[in-house]
C-alpha positions, 0 to 999 in steps of 0.5 A, spaced: 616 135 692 622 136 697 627 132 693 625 137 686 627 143 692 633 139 694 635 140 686 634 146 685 637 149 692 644 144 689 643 147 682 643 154 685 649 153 689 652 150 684 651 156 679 653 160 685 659 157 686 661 157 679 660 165 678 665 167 685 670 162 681 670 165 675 671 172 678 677 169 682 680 166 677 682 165 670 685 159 665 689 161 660 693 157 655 701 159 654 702 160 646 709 160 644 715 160 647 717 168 649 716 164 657 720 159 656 723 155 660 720 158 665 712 156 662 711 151 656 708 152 649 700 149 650 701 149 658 695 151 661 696 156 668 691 159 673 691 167 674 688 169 681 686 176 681 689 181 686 689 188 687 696 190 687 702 187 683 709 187 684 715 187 679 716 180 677 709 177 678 707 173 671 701 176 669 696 174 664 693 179 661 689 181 654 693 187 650 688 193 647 691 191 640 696 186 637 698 182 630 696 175 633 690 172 635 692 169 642 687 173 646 691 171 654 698 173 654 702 171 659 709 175 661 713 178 666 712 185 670 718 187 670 716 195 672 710 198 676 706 205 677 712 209 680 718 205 678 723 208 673 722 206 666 726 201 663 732 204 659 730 200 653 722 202 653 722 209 649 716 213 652 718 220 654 716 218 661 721 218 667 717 213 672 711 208 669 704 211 669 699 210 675 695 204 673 700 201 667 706 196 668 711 194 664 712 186 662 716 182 658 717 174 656 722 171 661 725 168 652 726 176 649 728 173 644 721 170 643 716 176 646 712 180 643 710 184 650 713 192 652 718 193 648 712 193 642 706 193 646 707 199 651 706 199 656 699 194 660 693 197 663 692 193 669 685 193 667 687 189 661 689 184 666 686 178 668 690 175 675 697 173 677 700 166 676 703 163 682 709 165 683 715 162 679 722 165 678 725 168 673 731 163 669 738 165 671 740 170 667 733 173 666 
C-alpha cells in the first residue's frame, strides 16, 4: 500500500512539474534560412516566456495567417510598442501599437516576417530565445 502511494505522489509531481514547464517554455523548430547565420535550418531552440520584450530579442512566435505551413516563426524584434516605425514598414502609423512588435529575419533575403506579416501581436508570441547578436551588418 505505501509503495502504490509512493507512486502516485511521483506521478503527480512529475505531471505537476511537466505542466509548469510547458507554461515557461517552448520548443521550436527553425525552418529555412531567413536566421541565418545566426540559427540554422532544422536547429531546435528553447523560448522562455517573459512579460516584457526589447528591440533585438528573437522571439518565436505563431503568425494569425500566412502562405506557409510552419506554425513557429523565429525573428528579430527590431521595434516595440512606442518605437518609431520603420521607414520600410508602411502602415499609416508614426510609432508601433501598444501590444504589437515589428520583427524581421536576421537574412532579409530570405524573411517572410514584417515587411509581409504586419506587425506581431504579442500575444501571438511564445517566448524569447537566449540572446544571440544580430550578424554584422544586420
Amino acid at each position: 500500500m505505501v509503495a502504490l502511494v509512493v507512486v502516485v505522489v511521483v506521478v503527480v509531481v512529475v505531471l505537476t512539474a511537466l505542466v509548469v514547464l510547458r507554461r515557461r517554455y517552448v520548443v521550436a523548430r527553425v525552418w529555412g534560412h531567413s536566421m541565418s547565420p545566426t540559427f540554422h535550418d532544422g536547429e531546435r531552440v528553447v523560448a522562455t516566456r517573459r512579460r516584457v520584450y526589447r528591440a533585438g530579442d528573437v522571439i518565436v512566435f505563431r503568425p494569425r495567417s500566412t502562405s506557409s505551413d510552419v506554425a513557429w516563426r523565429i525573428k528579430r524584434i527590431v521595434a516595440v510598442a512606442g518605437d518609431p516605425v520603420p521607414a520600410w514598414l508602411e502602415t499609416g502609423h508614426r510609432v508601433v501599437p501598444a501590444g504589437r512588435v515589428v520583427v524581421v529575419g536576421d537574412n532579409t533575403g530570405h524573411s517572410e516576417d514584417s515587411r509581409q506579416l504586419g506587425y506581431i501581436d504579442l500575444a501571438s508570441v511564445a517566448g524569447a530565445v537566449p540572446h544571440r547578436p544580430a550578424p554584422e551588418g544586420s
